[in-house]
C-alpha positions in Angstrom: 164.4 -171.1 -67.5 165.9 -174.6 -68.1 166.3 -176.4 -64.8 167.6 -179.6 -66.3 171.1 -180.1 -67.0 171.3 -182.3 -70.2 174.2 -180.9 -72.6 171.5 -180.9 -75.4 169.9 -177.5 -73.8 173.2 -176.1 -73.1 172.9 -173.8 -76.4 170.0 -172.3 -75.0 171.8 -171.0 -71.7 174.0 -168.2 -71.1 176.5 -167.7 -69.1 178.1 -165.1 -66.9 181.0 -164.7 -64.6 181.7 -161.3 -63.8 179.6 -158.0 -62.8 180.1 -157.8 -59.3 183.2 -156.1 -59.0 184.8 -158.8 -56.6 182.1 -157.7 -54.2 180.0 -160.4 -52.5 176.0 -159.5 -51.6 176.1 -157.5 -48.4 173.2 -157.8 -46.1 171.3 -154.9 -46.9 172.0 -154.2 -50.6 169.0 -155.8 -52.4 167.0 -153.6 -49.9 168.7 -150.7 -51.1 168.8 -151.5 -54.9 164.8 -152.4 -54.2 164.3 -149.0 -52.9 166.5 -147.4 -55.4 164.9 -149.1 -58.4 161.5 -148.5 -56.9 162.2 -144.3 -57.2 162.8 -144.8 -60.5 166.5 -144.1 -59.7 169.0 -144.6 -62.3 172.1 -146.9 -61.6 174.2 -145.3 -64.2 173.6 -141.6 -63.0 176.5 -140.0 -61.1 174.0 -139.5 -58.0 173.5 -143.3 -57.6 176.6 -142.9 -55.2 174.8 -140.9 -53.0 171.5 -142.4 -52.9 172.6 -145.8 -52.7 175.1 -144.6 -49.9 178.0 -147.0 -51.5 180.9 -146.5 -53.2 181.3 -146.1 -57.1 182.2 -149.7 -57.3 179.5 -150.7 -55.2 177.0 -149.2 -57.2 177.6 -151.9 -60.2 177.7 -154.2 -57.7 174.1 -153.5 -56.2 172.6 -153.3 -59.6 174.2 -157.0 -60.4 173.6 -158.3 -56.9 170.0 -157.4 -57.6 169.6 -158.6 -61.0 171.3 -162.0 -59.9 169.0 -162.3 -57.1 165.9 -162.5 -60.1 164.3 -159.4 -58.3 164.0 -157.2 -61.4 161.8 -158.0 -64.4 162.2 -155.6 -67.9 164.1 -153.4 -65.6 161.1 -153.0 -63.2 160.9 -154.5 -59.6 159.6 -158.6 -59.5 156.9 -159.5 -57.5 159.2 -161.3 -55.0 161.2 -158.5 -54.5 157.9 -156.1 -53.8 156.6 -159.1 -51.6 159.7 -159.2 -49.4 160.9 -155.5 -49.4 158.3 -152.9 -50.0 158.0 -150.8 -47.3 154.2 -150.9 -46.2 153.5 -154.4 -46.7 156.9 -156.3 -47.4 157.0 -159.2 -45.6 160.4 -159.6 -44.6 162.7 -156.3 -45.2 165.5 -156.4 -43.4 165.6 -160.9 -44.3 165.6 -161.1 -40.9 164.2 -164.4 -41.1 166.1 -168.0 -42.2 163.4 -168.6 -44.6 163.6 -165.1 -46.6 167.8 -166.6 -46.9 166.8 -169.9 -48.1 164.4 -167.9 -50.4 167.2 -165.6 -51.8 169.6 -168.9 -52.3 167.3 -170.5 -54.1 166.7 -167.6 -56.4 170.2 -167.0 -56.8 170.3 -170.7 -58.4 166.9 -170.5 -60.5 167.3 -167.4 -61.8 170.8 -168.4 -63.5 171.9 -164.7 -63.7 174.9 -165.5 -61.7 176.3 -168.9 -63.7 178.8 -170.1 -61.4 175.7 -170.8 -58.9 174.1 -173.4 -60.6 177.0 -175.3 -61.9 178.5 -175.3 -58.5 175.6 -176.2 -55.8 174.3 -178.8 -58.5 176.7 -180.0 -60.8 180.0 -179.7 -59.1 178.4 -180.9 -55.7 177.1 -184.3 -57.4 181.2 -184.3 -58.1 182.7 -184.0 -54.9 182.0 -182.7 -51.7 185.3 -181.6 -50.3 187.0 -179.1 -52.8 189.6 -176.7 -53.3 189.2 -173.3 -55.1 191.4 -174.6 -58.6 188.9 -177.3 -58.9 186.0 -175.6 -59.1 187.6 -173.5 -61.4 188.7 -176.3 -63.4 185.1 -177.9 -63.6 184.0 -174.7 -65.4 186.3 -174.7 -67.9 185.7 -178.5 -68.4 182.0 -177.4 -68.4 182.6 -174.4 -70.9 184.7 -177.2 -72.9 181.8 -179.6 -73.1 179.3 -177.3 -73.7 181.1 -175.3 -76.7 181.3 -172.0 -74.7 185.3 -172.1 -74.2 184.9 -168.6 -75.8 183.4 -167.6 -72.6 186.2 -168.9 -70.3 188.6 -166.5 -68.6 190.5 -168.2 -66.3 191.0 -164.8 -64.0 187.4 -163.7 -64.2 186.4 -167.5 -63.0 188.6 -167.4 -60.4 187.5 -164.0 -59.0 183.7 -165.3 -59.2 184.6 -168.4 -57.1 186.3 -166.4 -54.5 183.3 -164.2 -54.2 181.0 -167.1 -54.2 182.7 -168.9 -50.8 182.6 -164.9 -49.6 178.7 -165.1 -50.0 178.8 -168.7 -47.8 182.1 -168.9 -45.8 182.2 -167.9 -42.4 185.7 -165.8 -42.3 189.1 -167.8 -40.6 190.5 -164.6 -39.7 188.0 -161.4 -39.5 189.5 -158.3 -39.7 185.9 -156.3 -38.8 182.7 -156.8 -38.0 181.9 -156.2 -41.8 183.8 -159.7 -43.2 180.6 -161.0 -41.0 178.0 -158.9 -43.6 177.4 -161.4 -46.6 173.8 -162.2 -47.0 174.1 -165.6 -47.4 176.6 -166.8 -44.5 174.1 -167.8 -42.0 173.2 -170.8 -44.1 176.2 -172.1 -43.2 176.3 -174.3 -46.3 180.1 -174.2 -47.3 182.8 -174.4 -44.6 186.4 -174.3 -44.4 188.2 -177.5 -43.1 189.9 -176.8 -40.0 193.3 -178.0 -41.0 195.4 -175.8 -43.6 196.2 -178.0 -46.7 198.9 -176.3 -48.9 197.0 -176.8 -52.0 196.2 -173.7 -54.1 197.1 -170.5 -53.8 195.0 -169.9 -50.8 195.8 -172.7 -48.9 192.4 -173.7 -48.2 190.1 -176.7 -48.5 186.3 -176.1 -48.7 183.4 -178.7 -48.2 179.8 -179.0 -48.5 178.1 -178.4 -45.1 175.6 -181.4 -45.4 175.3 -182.4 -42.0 175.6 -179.2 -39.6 173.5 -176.7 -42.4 170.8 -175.1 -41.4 167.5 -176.9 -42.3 165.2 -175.3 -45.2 161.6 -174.6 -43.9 159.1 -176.8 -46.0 157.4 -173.7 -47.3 160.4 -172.5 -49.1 161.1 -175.9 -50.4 157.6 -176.4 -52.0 158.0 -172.7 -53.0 161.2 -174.1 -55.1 159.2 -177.3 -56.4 156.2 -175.2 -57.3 159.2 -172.9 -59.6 160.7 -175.6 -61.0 157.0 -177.3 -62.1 156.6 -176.9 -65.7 153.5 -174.8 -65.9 151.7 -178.0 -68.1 152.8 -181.4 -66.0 151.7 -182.0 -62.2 154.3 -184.3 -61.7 158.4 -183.6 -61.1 160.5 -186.8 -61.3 163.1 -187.7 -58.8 166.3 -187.1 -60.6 164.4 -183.4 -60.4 163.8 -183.7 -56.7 167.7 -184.8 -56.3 168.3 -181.5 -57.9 166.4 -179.5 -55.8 168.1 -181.0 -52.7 171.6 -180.1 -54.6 170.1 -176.3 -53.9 169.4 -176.7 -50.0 172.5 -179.3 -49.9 169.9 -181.8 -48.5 171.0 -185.6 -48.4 168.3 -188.0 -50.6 167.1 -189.4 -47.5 166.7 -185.3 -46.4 164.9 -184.8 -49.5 162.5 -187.9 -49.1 161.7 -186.8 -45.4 160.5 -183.1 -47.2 158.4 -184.8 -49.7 156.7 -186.9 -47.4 156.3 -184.3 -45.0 154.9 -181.9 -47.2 152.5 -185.1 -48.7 151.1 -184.8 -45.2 150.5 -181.4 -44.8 149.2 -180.9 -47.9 147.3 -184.3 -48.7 144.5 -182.5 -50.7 147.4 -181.4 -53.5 150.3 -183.2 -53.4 151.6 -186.7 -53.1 154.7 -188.3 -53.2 155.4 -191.8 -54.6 157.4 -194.3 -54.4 156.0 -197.4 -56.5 158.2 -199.9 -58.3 161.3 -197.6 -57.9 159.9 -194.9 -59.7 159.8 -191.8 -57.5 157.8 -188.7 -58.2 155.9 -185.9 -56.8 152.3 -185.9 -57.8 150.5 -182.5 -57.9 146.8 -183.3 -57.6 145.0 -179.7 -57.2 146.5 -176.5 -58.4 149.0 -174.5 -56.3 149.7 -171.1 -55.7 153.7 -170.3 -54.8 152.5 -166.9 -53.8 150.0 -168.2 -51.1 152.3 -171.2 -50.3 155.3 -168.1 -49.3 151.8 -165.9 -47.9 151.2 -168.6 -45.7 155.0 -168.6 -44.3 154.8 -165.2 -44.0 151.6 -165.7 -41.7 
């Protein structure tokens, strides 16, 4: 995994924009792709419509909803997905809880199975904050450009995987049915509509960054994400990392410094943050586990 964003790893990165069939994650479909993959259950067998209890469509959707979410590994279930959803001991099942959401975000981002996640919470957000569908668009293709991947740029498939990316966070304007209010990751409330209708694309809608009426992360799942994004050999993450991070959660840098020292506190006996000369980092001083660190959420 290569959190860092410098063009000169870009070779090293795939990239993907379609697999979800225009669906966005419904509340309960990593549950049932966790239970469905966990019976050994095949996605591509004509029974997956029944034991999935979707449509055909939907099927291809669970499977990539899943996979995007990082909860398989070498087609077999991840630890996080058996931590959260197993049925004797998973922690949170039914993600009834915020933090399990801020959890599944995160994931979403790190494991880079769904492209358009990363580029957009982190790169397009250090961009601008108020945005219209086209331009989000249009930074792909700009990213596709400098990165040598224009092969890979369909304007219609990027399109289709931004509209189903405000599905996952927008709250709906006009609901037609309770189930426009189903998407796993609404109740983050991190992207909104603006309240007045610009004519400006073809939707006639204006989206923004939710910084200041989000939903706050829970410390846990942010030192979680810093424990993921460590590099397994250096103790320290450096602060344009940090910013990074924040990106995720859509924190402000004065959010983000707040966490860190918070977190310093709590856990004086491993971490530390620093601020000395301008240089800011966070100091790991005693091996951490990010299992225990989500156990001890759980708790």
């Amino acid at each position: 995994f290569i959190f860092s964003h410098d063009l000169s790893s870009s070779h090293k990165v795939k990239y993907t924009f379609s697999g979800h069939e225009s669906f966005p994650c419904k509340t309960l479909w990593l549950k049932k792709g966790y239970d469905f993959v966990k019976n050994d259950k095949d996605f591509n067998a004509p029974e997956a419509v029944v034991h999935l209890g979707v449509g055909k469509n939907m099927v291809a959707a669970v499977r990539y909803w899943y996979k995007a979410f990082g909860l398989n590994k070498d087609a077999k279930t991840g630890w996080i997905a058996d931590f959260l959803f197993n049925a004797d001991t998973g922690k949170d099942p039914y993600m009834e809880d915020l933090g399990t959401l801020w959890l599944l975000h995160f994931l979403l981002i790190y494991s880079n199975e769904a492209s358009l996640y990363k580029l957009f919470f982190i790169d397009f957000q250090q961009e601008r904050r108020l945005f219209e569908r086209g331009q989000v668009v249009n930074f792909v293709k700009r990213k596709m450009a400098e990165t040598g991947k224009m092969n890979l740029f369909n304007e219609n498939t990027v399109k289709k995987d931004v509209g189903v990316l405000l599905l996952n966070y927008c709250l709906p304007r006009e609901p037609k049915s309770n189930e426009d209010f189903s998407t796993l990751l609404m109740d983050l409330d991190l992207l909104r509509q603006t309240d007045k209708i610009e004519k400006t694309d073809e939707k006639g809608s204006r989206y923004f960054f939710n910084i200041e009426g989000k939903r706050k992360v829970t410390p846990e799942i942010f030192l979680f994400a810093l424990l993921m994004i460590k590099e397994e050999s250096d103790n320290s993450i450096p602060y344009d990392t940090l910013q990074e991070l924040g990106l995720i959660f859509c924190m402000t840098d004065l959010e983000v410094i707040d966490m860190l020292n918070q977190l310093s506190e709590t856990y004086s006996d491993s971490l530390t943050y620093s601020d000395v000369a301008g240089i800011r980092q966070l100091q790991f001083t005693k091996q951490m586990d990010a299992k225990q660190v989500l156990e001890r959420y759980y708790e």
